[in-house]
N, C-alpha and C positions, 0 to 999 in steps of 0.2 A: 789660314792659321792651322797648322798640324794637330788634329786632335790626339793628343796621346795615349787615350783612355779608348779608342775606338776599336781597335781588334779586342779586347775582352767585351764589349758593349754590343757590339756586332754580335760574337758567339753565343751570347747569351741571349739576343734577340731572336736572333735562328733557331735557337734552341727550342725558343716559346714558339715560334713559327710551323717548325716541323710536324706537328699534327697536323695543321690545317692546308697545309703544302700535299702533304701526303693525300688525305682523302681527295683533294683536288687531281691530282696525277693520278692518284690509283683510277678514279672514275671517267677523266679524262682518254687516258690512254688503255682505258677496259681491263688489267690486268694490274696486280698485289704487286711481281715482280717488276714488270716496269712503271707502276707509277714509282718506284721506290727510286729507282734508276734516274726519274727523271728528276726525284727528290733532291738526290747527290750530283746530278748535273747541276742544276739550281745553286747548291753551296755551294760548289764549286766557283761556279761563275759569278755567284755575289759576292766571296771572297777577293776575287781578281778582278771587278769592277767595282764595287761600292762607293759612290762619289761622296759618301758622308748624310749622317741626318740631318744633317746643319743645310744640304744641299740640295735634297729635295723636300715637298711639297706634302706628298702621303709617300713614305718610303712604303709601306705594306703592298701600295697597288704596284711600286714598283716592283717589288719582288717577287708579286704573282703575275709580271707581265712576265719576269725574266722565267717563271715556270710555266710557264701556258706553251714561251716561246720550244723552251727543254721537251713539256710532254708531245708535243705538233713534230717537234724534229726525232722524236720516235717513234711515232706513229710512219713517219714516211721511210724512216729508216723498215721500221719493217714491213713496210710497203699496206697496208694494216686502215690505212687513211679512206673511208669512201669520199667520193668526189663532193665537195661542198658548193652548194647555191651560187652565184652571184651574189652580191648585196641588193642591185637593183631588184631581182627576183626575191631575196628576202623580206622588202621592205612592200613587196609586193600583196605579202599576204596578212592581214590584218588581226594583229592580236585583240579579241574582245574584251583584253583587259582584267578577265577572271582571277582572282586569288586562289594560289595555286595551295593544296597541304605539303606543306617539305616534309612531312617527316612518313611518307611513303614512297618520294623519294630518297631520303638519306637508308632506305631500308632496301631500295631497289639493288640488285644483285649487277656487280661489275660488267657482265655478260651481256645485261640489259640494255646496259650503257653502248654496245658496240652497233646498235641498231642506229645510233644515232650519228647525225656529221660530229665534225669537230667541232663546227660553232652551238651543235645546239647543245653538248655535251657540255660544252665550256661554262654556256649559259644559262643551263638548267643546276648546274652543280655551285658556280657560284651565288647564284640568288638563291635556292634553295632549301642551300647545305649549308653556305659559308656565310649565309647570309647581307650581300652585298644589294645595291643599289643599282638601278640601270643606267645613273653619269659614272659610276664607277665599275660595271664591267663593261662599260664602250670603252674607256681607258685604260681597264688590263688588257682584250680581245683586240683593240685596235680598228673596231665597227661603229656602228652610228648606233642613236640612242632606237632608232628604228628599226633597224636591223637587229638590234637585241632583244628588244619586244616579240618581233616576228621566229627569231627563232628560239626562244624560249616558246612561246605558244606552239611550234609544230613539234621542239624536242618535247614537252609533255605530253601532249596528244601520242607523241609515237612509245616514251617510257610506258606509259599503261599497258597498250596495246600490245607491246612484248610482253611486260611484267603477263600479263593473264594471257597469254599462249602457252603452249606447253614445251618445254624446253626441255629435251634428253641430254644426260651426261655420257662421254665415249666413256667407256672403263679403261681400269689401267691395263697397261700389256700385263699378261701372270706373269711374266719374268720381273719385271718391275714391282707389282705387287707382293711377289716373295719376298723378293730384296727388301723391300720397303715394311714389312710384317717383320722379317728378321732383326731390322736396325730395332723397332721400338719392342720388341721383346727383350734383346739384349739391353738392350735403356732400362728397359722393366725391371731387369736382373741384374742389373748393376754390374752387368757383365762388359767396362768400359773397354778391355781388352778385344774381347771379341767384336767389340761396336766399331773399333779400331780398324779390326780387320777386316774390315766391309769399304772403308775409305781407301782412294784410290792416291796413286803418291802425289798426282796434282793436285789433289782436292782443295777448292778454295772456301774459304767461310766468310758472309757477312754476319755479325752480331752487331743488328739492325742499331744505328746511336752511336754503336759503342768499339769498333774496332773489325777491323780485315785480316785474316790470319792465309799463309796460303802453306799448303804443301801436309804431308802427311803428319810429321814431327810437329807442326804447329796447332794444326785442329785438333790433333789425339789432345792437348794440353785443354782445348776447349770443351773435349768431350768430358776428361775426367776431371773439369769443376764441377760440373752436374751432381759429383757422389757428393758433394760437400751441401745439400737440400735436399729437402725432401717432398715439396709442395707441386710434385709435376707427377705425370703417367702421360706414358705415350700412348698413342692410338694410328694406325698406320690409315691412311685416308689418302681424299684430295682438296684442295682448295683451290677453287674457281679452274677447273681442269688440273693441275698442276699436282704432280705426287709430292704428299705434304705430308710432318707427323702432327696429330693435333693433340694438342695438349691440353689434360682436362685434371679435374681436382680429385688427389688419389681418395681423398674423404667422401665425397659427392660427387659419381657417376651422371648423377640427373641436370646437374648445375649444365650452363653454356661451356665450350672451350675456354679457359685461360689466355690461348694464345696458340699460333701454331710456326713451324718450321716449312719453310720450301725446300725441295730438293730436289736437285736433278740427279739422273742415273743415264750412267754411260758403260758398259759393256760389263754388266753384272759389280757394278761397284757404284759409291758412291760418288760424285765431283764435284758437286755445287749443293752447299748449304748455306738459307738464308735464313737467322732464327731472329724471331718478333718478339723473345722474351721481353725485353726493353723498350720496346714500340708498341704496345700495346692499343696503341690508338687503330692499330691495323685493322682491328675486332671489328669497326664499324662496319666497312666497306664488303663484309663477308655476310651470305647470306644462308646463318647460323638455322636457323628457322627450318631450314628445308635438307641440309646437310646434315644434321649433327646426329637424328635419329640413323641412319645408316651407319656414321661412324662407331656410335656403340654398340653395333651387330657386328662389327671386325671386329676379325680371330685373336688380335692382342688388346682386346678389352679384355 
């Protein structure tokens, strides 16, 4: 029987979904940009498969197999994947069982995350983070109930052991770094004109939720909604490697970011803007704590 109510009921499921999709991917795939990627892979492809709620059993687990499957075929896409276990060897090594604290993993830095396979990534982040069960990530991950035990027990043991090393950041190139000082000054100055002229005629924009704009004449129109609020300041930075503007409260310097902007820079201009205003759930996955004192030492605070 056709449901006819189901493409609004779906949208709005996903809707509710996409926070917990995200922190999944982003932690998965070690990186803000492409867990996002692997987000919109995801709705994507739930869109053009979705056999109905009538039809399965736990649609949830289905929908974080259909994202496990999206973050894994990015990880190999960018070749990014370390080699994973056998299961046999998995199941080989005996979890003690230990109750783990999640909420020093849900504060652990995406970076951290790349020390890890993908199954143990998969498996530390869903029972963790998202809080799931180990019959229900053997049936997102596609592993035994034993093999999720075992590598949950080695993916913590190794989260720590990054987490408390010491991990150096590359800085940005100075050319990059100008550039990227220049945009959020001009942001600062309401100067959307000159913000303009810093974008390159490809430039693409995601406004994360809410809309894909491409080409120069399209983003300027993105840039200059901005003058119509007042509740932002730029600060030119990085996030999680990545030249980023982060965005803090023009009231409250001291407060955490608000939220921030990815952006790439291609031959002294801008080309790819991805802003989280609207996604804000993004916040979790960043590890604000260690970052954020240096960003209010930059020249356009």
């Amino acid at each position: 029987m056709a449901e006819a109510g189901l493409p609004d009921a779906l949208s709005d499921w996903l809707a509710l979904q996409r926070p917990a999709l995200f922190r999944y991917c982003a932690r998965l795939t070690g990186s803000v940009s492409d867990g996002e990627d692997a987000v919109q892979d995801t709705l994507l492809k739930t869109v053009q498969t979705f056999p109905g709620f009538g039809t399965l059993a736990d649609p949830k687990a289905w929908l974080f197999r259909v994202a496990h499957n999206a973050a894994i075929d990015i990880l190999r896409a960018r070749q990014r994947a370390p080699q994973e276990l056998s299961d046999e060897l998995m199941e080989a090594v005996v979890d003690p069982g230990a109750s783990s604290d999640s909420h020093w993993v849900a504060r652990s830095s995406l970076r951290h995350f790349m020390w890890l396979t993908p199954a143990e990534r998969s498996c530390v982040v869903l029972m963790d983070v998202l809080d799931y069960n180990l019959r229900e990530i053997a049936e997102i991950t596609g592993k035994t109930t034993l093999a999720v035990k075992s590598a949950l027990h080695r993916g913590r043991t190794r989260l720590k052991e990054v987490a408390e090393s010491k991990d150096e950041r590359p800085p940005l190139d100075a050319g990059d770094l100008v550039l990227l000082d220049q945009y959020a000054q001009r942001f600062n100055a309401r100067d959307f004109d000159g913000v303009r002229a810093l974008l390159s005629e490809e430039v693409r924009l995601d406004l994360v939720g809410r809309v894909k704009l491409h080409g120069k004449t399209e983003v300027g129109g993105y840039v200059g909604r901005y003058a119509t609020s007042d509740d932002w300041k730029f600060v030119a930075g990085m996030v999680e490697g990545q030249p980023a503007i982060v965005v803090i409260d023009p009231r409250d310097a001291t407060l955490p970011p608000l939220y921030f902007v990815l952006m790439q820079l291609e031959a002294g201009l801008v080309s790819r803007i991805r802003d989280f205003r609207y996604a804000r759930y993004a916040n979790e996955v960043i590890d604000w704590a260690t970052l954020f004192p240096a960003w209010r030492a930059a020249p356009s605070a």
